[in-house]
C-alpha positions as CSV (number, residue, x, y, z in Angstrom):
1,X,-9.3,38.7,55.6
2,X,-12.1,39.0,53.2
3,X,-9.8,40.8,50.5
4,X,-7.5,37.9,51.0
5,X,-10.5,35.5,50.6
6,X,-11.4,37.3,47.5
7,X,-7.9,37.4,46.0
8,X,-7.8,33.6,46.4
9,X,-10.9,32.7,44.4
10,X,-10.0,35.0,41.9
11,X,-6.4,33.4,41.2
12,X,-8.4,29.9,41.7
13,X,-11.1,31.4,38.7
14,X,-7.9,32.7,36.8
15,X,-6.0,29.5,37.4
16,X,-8.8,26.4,36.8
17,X,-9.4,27.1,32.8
18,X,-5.1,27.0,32.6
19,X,-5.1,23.8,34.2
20,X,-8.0,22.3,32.2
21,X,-6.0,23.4,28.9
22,X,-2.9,22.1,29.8
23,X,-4.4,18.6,30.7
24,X,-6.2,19.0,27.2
25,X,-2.7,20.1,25.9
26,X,-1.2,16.9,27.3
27,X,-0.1,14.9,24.4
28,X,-2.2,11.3,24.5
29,X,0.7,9.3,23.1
30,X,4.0,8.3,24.6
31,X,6.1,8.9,22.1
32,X,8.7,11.0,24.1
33,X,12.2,11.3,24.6
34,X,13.3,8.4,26.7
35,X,10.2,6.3,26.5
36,X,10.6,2.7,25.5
37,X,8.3,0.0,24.4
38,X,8.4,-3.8,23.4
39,X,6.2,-4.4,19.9
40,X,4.2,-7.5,18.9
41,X,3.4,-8.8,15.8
42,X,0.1,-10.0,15.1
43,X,-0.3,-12.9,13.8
44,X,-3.3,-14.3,11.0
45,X,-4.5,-16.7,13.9
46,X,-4.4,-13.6,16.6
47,X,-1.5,-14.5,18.3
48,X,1.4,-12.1,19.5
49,X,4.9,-12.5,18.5
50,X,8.2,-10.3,18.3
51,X,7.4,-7.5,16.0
52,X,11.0,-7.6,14.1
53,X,12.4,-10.4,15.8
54,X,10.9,-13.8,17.0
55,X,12.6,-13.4,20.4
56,X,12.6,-9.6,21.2
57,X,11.9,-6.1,19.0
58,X,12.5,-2.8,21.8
59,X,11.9,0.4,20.4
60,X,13.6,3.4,22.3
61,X,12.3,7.1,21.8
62,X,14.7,9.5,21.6
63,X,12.6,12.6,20.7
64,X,9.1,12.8,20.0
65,X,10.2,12.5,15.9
66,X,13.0,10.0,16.5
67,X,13.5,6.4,17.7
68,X,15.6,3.4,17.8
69,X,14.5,-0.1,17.2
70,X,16.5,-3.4,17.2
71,X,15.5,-6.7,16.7
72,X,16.6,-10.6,17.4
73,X,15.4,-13.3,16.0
74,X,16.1,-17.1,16.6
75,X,14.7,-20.5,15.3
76,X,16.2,-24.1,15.8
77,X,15.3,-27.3,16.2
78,X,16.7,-31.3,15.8
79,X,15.0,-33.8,14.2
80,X,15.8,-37.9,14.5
81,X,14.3,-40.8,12.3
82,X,14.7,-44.7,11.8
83,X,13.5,-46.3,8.8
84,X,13.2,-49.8,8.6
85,X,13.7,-52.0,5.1
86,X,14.3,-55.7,5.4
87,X,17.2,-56.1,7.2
88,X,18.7,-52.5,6.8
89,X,18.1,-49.7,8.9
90,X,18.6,-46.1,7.7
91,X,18.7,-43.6,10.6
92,X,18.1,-40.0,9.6
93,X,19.4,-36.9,11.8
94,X,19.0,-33.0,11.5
95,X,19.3,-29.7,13.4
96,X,19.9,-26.3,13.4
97,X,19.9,-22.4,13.8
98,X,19.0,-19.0,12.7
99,X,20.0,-16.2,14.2
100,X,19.2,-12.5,12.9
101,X,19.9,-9.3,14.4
102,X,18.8,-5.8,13.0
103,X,18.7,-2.2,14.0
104,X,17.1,0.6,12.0
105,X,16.7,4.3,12.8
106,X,13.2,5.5,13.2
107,X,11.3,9.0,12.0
108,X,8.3,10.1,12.2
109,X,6.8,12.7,10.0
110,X,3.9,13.7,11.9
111,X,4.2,13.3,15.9
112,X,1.6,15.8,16.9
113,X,-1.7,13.8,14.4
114,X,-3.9,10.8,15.6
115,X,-2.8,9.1,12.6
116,X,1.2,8.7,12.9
117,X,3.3,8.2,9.9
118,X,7.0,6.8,9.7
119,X,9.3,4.6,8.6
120,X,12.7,3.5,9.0
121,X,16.2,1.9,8.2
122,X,19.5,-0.1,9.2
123,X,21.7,-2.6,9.2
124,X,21.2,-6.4,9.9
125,X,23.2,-9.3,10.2
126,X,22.9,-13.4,10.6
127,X,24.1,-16.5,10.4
128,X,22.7,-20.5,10.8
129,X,24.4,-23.4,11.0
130,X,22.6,-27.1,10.3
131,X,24.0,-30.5,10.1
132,X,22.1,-33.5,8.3
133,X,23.4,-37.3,8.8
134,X,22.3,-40.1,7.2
135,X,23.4,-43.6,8.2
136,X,22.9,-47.2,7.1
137,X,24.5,-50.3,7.2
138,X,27.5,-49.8,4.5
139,X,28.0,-45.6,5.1
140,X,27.4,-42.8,6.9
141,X,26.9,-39.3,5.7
142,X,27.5,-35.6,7.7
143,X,25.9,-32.7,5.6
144,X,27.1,-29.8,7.7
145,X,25.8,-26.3,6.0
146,X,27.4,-22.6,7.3
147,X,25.1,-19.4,6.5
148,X,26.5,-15.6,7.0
149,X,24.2,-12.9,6.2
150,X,24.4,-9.5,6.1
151,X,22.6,-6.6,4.4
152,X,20.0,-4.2,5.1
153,X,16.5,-3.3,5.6
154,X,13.6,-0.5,5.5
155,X,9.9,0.2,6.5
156,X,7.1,2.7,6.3
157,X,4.0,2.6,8.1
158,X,1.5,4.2,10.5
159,X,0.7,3.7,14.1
160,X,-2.5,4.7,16.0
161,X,-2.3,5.1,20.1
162,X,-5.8,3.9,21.5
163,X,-4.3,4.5,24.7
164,X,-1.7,6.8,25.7
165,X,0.7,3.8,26.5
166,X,-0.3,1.4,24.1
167,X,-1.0,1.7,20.2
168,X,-1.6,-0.6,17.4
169,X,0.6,-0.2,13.6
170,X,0.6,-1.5,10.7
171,X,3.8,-1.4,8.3
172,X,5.4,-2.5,4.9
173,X,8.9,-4.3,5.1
174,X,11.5,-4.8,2.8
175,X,15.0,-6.2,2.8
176,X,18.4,-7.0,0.9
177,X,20.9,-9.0,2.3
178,X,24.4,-10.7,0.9
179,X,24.4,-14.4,1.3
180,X,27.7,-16.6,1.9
181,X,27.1,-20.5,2.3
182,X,30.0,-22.9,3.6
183,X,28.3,-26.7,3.0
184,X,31.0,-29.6,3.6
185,X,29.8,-33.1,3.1
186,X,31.5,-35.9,4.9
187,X,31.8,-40.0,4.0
188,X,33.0,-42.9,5.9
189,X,33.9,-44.5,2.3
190,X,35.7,-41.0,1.6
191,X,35.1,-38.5,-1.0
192,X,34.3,-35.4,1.0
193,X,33.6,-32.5,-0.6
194,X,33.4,-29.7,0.2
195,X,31.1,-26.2,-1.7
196,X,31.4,-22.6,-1.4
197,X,28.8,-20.0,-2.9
198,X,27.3,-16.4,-2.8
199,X,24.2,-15.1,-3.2
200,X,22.3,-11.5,-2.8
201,X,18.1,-11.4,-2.1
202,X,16.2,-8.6,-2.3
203,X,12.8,-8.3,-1.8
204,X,9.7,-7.4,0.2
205,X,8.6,-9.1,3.3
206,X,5.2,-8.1,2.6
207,X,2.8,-6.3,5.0
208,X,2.7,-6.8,9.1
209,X,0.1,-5.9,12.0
210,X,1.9,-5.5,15.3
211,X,1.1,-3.6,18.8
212,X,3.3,-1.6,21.0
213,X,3.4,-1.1,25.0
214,X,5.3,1.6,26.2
215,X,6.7,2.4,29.6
């Protein structure tokens, strides 16, 4: 009994400073393989938005180096006004959408410091469709303007965990994207017309502050 005793405090002695260096061995970040997060932007007024998107940016960890992120963005809105000269009335109508949706390929070069670095690449694609009217007495005009989009984009940045399920970043964007725009105008009095042209932008969406949560 008492050799027994003895053996069990000595596995217990042997076993104690393994434990305490395997929690201390426990990475303190979550970047995993299958973790997942949803990021935020921070804003200049300290609000929190999408981080690539306006509606939703989820990242997805595949390995502790590599991740997936995707992104959607949306914006609209309608707009009526009545202007009033004399007799006449001119009434003014507009509305719209933009829709964007990107996916880019994550790395990270150093996983294991405090201090993360990465950055990042893929595809995107979006459209937007607005119409304008303008009406008075004598004519009525429909402005109605198609956008398709598609092109790519790129990052780099860091990213600091101040917990292990939540971390802060801070990362440099930039984009190129192909531009074709359909805009057909319409007339009661006739003459519609109708314009077709291309473009390509390229350039850098400058420098964001966002925050991740991970589960």
């Amino acid at each position: 009994m008492a050799k027994k005793l003895l053996f069990t405090l000595f596995l217990c002695l042997l076993l104690v400073p393994l434990g305490i260096q395997a929690q201390e061995a426990e990475p303190n970040h979550s970047l995993q393989s299958g973790a997942r997060a949803l990021q935020f932007q921070i804003t200049d007024d300290v609000n929190l938005e999408s981080f690539s998107g306006t509606i939703l940016s989820f990242k997805w960890q595949r390995t502790n180096r590599k991740a997936y992120r995707a992104g959607l963005s949306l914006n609209g809105g309608y707009l009526t006004n009545t202007q009033e000269s004399g007799a006449d009335e001119l009434n003014n109508s507009q509305g719209g959408f933009d829709l964007l949706l990107n996916f880019s390929w994550m790395n990270y070069i150093n996983p294991q410091d405090d201090v993360k670095f990465y950055y990042g690449f893929g595809p995107q694609v979006g459209g937007g469709y607005s119409q304008r009217t303008v009406e008075d007495s004598f004519d009525e005009e429909k402005v109605k303007r198609m956008v398709l989009s598609v092109g790519g984009l790129g990052y780099a940045g860091v990213e600091w965990f101040f917990q292990k399920s939540m971390s802060i970043h801070a990362e440099y964007q930039g984009s190129a994207r192909y531009l074709h725009i359909n805009q057909n105008i319409e007339r009661d009095q006739g003459s519609d017309n109708e314009e077709t042209s291309r473009g390509f932008h390229l350039g850098g969406d400058g420098v964001v502050f966002g925050i991740s949560v991970y589960f």
